[in-house]
C-alpha positions as CSV (number, residue, x, y, z in Angstrom):
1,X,94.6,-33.5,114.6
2,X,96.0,-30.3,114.5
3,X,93.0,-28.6,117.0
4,X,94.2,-31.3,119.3
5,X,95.8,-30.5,122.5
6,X,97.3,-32.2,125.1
7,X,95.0,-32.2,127.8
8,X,95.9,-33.8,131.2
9,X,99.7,-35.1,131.8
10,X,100.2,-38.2,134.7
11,X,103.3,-39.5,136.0
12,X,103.6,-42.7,138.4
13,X,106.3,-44.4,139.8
14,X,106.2,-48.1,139.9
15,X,109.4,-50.0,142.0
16,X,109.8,-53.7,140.7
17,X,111.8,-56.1,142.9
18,X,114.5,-58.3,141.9
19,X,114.6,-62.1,142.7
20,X,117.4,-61.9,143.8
21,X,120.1,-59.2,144.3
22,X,121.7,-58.7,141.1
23,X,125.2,-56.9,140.0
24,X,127.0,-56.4,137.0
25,X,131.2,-55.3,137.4
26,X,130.4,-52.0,138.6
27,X,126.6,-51.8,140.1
28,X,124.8,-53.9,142.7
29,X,120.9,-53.6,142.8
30,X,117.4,-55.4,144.4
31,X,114.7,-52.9,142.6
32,X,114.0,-51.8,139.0
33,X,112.5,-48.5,138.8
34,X,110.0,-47.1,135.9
35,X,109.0,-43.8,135.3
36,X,105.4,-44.0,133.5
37,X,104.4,-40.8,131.5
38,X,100.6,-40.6,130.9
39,X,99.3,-38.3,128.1
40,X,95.6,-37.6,127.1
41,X,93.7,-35.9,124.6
42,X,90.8,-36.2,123.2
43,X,89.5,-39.6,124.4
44,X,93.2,-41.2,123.7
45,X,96.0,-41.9,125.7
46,X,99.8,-42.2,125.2
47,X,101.8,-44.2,127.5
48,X,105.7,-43.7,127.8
49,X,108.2,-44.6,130.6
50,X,111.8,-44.3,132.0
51,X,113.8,-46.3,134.2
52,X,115.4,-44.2,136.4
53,X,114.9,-42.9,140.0
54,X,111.8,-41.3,141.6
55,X,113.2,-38.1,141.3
56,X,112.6,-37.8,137.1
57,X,108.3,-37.6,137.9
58,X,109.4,-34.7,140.4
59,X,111.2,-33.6,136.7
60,X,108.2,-34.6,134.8
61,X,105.5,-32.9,137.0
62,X,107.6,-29.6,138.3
63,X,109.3,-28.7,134.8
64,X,108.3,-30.2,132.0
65,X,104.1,-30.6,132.6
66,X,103.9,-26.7,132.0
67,X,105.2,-26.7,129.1
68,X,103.2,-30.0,127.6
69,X,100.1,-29.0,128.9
70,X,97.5,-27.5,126.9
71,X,100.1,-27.9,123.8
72,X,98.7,-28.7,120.2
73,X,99.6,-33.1,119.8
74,X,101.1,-32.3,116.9
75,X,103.8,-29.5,117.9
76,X,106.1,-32.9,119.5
77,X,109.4,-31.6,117.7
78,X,108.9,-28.0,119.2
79,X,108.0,-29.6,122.5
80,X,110.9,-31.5,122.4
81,X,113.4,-28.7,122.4
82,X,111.2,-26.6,124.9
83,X,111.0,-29.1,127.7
84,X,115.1,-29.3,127.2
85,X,115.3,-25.6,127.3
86,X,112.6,-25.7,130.4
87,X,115.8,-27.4,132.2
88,X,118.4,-25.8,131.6
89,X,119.7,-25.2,135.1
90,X,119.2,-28.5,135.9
91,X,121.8,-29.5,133.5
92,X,119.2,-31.0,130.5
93,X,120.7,-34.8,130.6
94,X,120.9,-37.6,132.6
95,X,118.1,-37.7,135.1
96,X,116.7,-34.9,133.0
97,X,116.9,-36.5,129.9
98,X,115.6,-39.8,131.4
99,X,112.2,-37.6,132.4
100,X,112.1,-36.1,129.0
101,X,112.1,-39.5,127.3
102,X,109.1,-40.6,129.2
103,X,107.2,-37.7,127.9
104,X,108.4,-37.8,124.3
105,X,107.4,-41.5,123.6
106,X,104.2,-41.0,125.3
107,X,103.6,-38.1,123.2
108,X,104.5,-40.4,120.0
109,X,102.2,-42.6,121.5
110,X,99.4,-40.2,122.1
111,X,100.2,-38.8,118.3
112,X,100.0,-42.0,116.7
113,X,96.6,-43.0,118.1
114,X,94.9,-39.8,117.2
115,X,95.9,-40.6,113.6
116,X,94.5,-43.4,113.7
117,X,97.9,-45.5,112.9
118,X,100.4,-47.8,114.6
119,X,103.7,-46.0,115.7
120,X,105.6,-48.2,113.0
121,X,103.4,-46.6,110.3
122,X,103.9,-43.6,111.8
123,X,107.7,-43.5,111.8
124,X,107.7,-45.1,108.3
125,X,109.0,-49.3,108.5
126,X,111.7,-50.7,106.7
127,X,111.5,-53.8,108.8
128,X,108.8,-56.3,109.9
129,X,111.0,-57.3,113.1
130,X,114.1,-57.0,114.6
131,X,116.6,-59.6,115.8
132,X,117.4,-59.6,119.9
133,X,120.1,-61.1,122.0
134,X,119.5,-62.3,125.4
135,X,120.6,-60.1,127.6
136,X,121.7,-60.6,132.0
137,X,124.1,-63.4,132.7
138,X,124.5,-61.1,136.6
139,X,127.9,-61.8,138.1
140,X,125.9,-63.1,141.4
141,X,124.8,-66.2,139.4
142,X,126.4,-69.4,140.1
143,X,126.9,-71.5,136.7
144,X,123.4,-73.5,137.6
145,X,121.8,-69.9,137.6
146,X,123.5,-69.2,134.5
147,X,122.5,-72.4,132.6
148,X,118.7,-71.9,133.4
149,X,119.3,-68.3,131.8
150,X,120.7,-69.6,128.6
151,X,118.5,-72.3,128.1
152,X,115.4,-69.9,128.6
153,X,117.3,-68.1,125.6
154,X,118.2,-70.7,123.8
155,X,114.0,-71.3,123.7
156,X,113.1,-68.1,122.4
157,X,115.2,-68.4,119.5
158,X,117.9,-66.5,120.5
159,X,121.0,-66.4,118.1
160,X,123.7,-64.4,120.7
161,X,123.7,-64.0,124.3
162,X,125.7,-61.7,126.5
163,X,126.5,-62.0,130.4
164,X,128.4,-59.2,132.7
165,X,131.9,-59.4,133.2
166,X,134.9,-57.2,135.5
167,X,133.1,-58.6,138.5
168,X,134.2,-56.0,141.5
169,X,135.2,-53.1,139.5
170,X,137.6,-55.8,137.3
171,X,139.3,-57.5,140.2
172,X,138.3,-60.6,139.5
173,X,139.1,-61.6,135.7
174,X,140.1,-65.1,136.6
175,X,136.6,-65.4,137.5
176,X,135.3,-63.1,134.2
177,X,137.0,-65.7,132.1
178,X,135.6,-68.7,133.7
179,X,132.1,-67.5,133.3
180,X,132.9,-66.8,129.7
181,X,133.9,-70.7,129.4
182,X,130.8,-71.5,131.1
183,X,128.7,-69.3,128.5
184,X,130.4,-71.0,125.5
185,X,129.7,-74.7,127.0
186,X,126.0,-73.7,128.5
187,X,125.2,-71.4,125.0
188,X,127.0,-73.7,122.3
189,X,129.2,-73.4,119.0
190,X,126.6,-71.6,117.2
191,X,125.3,-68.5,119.0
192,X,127.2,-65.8,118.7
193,X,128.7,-64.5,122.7
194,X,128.6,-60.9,124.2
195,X,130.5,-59.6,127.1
196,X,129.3,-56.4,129.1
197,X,131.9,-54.9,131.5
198,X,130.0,-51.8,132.5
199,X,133.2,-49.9,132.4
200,X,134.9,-51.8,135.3
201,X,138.5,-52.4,133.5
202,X,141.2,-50.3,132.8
203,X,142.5,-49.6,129.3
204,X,145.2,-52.3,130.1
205,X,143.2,-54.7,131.7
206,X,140.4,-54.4,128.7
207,X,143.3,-55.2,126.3
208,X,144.5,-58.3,128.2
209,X,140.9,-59.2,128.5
210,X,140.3,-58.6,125.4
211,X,142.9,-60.9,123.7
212,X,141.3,-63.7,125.7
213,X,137.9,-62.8,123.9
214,X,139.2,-63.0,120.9
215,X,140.9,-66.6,121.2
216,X,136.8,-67.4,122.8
217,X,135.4,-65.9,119.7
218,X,133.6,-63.4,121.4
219,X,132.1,-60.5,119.2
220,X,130.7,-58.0,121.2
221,X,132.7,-56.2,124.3
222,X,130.7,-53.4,125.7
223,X,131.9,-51.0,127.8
224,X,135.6,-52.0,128.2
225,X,136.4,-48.9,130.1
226,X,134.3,-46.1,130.8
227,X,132.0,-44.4,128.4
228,X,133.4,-41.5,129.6
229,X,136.6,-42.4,128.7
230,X,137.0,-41.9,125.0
231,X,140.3,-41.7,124.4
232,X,140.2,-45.1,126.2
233,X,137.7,-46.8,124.3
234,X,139.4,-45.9,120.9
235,X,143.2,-47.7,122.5
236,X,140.8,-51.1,123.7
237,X,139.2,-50.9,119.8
238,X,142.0,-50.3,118.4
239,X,144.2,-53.5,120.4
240,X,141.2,-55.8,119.5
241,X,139.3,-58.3,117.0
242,X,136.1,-58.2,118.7
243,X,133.3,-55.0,118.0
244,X,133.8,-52.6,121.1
245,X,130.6,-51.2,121.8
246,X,128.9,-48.0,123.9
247,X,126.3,-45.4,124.1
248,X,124.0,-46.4,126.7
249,X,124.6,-43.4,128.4
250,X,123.7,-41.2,125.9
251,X,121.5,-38.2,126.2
252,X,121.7,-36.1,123.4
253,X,123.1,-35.5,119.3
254,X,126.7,-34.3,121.0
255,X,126.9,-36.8,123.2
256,X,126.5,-39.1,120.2
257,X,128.9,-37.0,118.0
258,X,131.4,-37.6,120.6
259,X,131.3,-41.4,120.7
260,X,130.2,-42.5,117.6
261,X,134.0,-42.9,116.5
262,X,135.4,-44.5,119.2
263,X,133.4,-47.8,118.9
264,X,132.3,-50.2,116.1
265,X,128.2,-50.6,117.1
266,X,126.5,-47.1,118.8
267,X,124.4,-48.4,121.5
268,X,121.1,-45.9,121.9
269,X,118.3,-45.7,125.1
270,X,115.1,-44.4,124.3
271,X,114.5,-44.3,127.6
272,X,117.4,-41.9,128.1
273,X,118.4,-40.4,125.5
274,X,115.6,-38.3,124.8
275,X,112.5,-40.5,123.9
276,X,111.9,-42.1,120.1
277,X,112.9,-38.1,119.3
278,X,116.4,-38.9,120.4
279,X,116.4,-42.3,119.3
280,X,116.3,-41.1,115.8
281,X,118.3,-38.1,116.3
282,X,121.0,-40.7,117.4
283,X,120.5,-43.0,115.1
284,X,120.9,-40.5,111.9
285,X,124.3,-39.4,113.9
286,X,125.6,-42.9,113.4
287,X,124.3,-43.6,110.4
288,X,126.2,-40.8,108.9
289,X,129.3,-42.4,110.1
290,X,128.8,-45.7,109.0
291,X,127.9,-47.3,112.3
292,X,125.4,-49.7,113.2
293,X,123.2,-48.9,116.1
294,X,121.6,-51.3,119.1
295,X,118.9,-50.5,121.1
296,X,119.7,-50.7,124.7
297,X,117.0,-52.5,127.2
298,X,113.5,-51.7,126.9
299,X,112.9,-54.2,124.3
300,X,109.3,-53.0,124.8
301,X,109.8,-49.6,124.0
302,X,112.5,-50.2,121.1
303,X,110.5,-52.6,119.0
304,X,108.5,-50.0,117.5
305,X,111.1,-47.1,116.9
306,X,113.6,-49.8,115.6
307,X,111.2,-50.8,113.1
308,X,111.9,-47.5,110.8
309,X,115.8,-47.7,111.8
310,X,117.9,-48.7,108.9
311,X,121.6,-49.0,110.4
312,X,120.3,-51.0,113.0
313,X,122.2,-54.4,114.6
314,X,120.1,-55.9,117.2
315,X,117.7,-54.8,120.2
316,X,118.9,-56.0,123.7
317,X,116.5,-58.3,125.3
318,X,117.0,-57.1,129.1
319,X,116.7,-60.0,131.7
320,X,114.8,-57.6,134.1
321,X,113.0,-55.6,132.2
322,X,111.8,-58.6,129.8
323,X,110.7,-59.7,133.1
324,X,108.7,-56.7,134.5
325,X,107.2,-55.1,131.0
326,X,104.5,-57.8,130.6
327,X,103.7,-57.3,134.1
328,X,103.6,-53.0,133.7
329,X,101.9,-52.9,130.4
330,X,99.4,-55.1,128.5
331,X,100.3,-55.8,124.7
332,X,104.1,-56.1,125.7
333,X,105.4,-56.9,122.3
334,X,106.8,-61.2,122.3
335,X,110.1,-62.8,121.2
336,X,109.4,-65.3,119.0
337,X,112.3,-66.9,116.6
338,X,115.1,-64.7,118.3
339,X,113.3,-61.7,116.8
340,X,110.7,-58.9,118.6
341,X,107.6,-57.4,116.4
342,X,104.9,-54.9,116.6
343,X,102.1,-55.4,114.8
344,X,100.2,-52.9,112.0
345,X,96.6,-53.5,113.6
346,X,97.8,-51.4,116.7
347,X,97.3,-48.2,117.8
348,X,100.6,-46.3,119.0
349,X,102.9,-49.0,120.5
350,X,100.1,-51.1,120.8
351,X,100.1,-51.3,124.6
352,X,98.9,-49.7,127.5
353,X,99.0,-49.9,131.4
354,X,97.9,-53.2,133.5
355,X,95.5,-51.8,136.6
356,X,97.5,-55.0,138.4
357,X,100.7,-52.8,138.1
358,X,99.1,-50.5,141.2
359,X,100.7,-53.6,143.9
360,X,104.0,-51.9,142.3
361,X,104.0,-48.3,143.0
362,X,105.9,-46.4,144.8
């Protein structure tokens, strides 16, 4: 292991379409993007990916191959911080960050299978599984729409389910509400309801809202206001019964330093906040304050770094990209019982990329 070197680095660009056009309260969209990260040595290969834009393989392939290339496998924690320092006039996060993820957990990947060993065994387990809640509920979907979503969860085992809310940048809370009615009677009295606004309200409105969550019993509002508004999300927490939760747009330790007080779960990307590297990085952050963390999307991706994650709540099973992963990657890890695995007899993550992805690319 330690004469092993990273010999060749690829990066594709796969575009999957939507069924439909989708939005949330802030963000329309008819395409999901990944960023795949190729690593070989020595007769293996490590597979990571990003979703993002095109522009991170331009990252990956101008800035950050030169200083992969031809490095030892098992230097990833120096690599790491020299692919960050690589960019630093390109401002290293966001799309940055989202390119250096890809490489990261394709070099976990790569590491793990030249050991010889899953990436669970790698990153040390303390759990078997994790739990996941369905994830999507779009604001372009009609209550017929929304129904056919939560009964698809509902068969997969799935204990809580959350929908998007603060349709048109929060104009339209009549509407937010009714669709959170419509969860409750389509989901039933047992599962546990989430609400995402994507940062579309106002502190006020996020309060208002808010106190009508609570009488709904809802438990999880994510992104009342703006991630970037901190100072915001701690007056919405603070006003509120239900968890307030944030983080997706995390892309480093300080970014996770400065949120990890203002909300009640830490939501964490591998996918950008600097690989299964940052993932852990993160994770330590809020453990040291007493949080719980959620993995955010890539359910594919998460189930094996989760699995050595102690403070960790849940793993978001992402309409779209529980959609496209089975048809990027073979060995796509299932959801069985409301709860996603990765088996020990794997190698890395266990999965690797379909030749029937090519109709995708970009």
């Amino acid at each position: 292991m330690s004469a092993a070197v990273i010999e060749r680095i690829d990066c594709r660009v796969y575009d999957f379409p939507t069924p439909e056009p989708e939005a949330d309260g802030t963000l329309e969209w008819t395409s999901t993007t990944a960023v795949v990260v190729t690593l070989e040595s020595g007769g293996a290969t490590g597979l990571g990916w990003t979703y993002s834009a095109g522009a991170a393989a331009e990252i990956v392939i101008g800035k950050l191959a030169e200083v992969v290339h031809h490095r030892p496998v098992d230097e990833l924690p120096g690599g790491w911080r020299d692919m960050r320092r690589a960019c630093r006039n390109l401002e290293s996060r966001g799309l940055v960050m989202q390119a250096v993820s890809a490489v990261d957990m394709a070099w976990w990947d790569l590491r793990a299978r030249l050991l010889g060993v899953s990436l669970p065994a790698l990153f040390g387990r303390c759990r078997a599984r994790a739990r996941v809640y369905g994830s999507g509920g779009f604001t372009t979907m009609d209550d017929r729409q929304l129904e056919q979503q939560v009964a698809g969860w509902r068969a997969a085992g799935c204990s809580a389910m959350k929908i998007k809310i603060g349709q048109s940048w929060g104009s339209a809370i009549d509407r937010d509400m009714a669709r959170v009615r419509a969860l409750r009677s389509f989901a039933g009295d047992d599962v546990e309801l989430m609400v995402d606004a994507n940062g579309a309200y106002s502190p006020g409105q996020a309060r208002r809202v808010g106190s009508f969550l609570d009488d709904m019993g809802v438990t999880w509002f994510e992104e009342p206001v703006s991630s970037e508004d901190v100072a915001g999300l701690r007056v919405v927490r603070a006003a509120v019964r239900c968890d307030v939760a944030a983080g997706e747009y995390i892309s480093d330790p300080a970014g996770t330093a400065l949120l990890v007080d203002a909300v009640d779960c830490l939501q964490l990307d591998a996918t950008r906040c600097g690989g299964f590297t940052g993932f852990l990085q993160g994770a330590a952050v809020a453990a040291a304050h007493n949080r719980e963390v959620s993995a955010h999307c890539a359910p594919s991706l998460h189930a094996a770094v989760t699995s050595s994650v102690i403070n960790l709540r849940n793993i978001e099973w992402f309409a779209d990209h529980a959609r496209l992963e089975p048809e990027l990657v073979d060995g796509a890890p299932e959801v069985h019982d409301g709860h996603i695995a990765v088996a020990d007899d794997v190698l890395g993550h266990g999965m690797s990329l379909r030749p029937e992805a090519d109709r995708y690319l970009a």
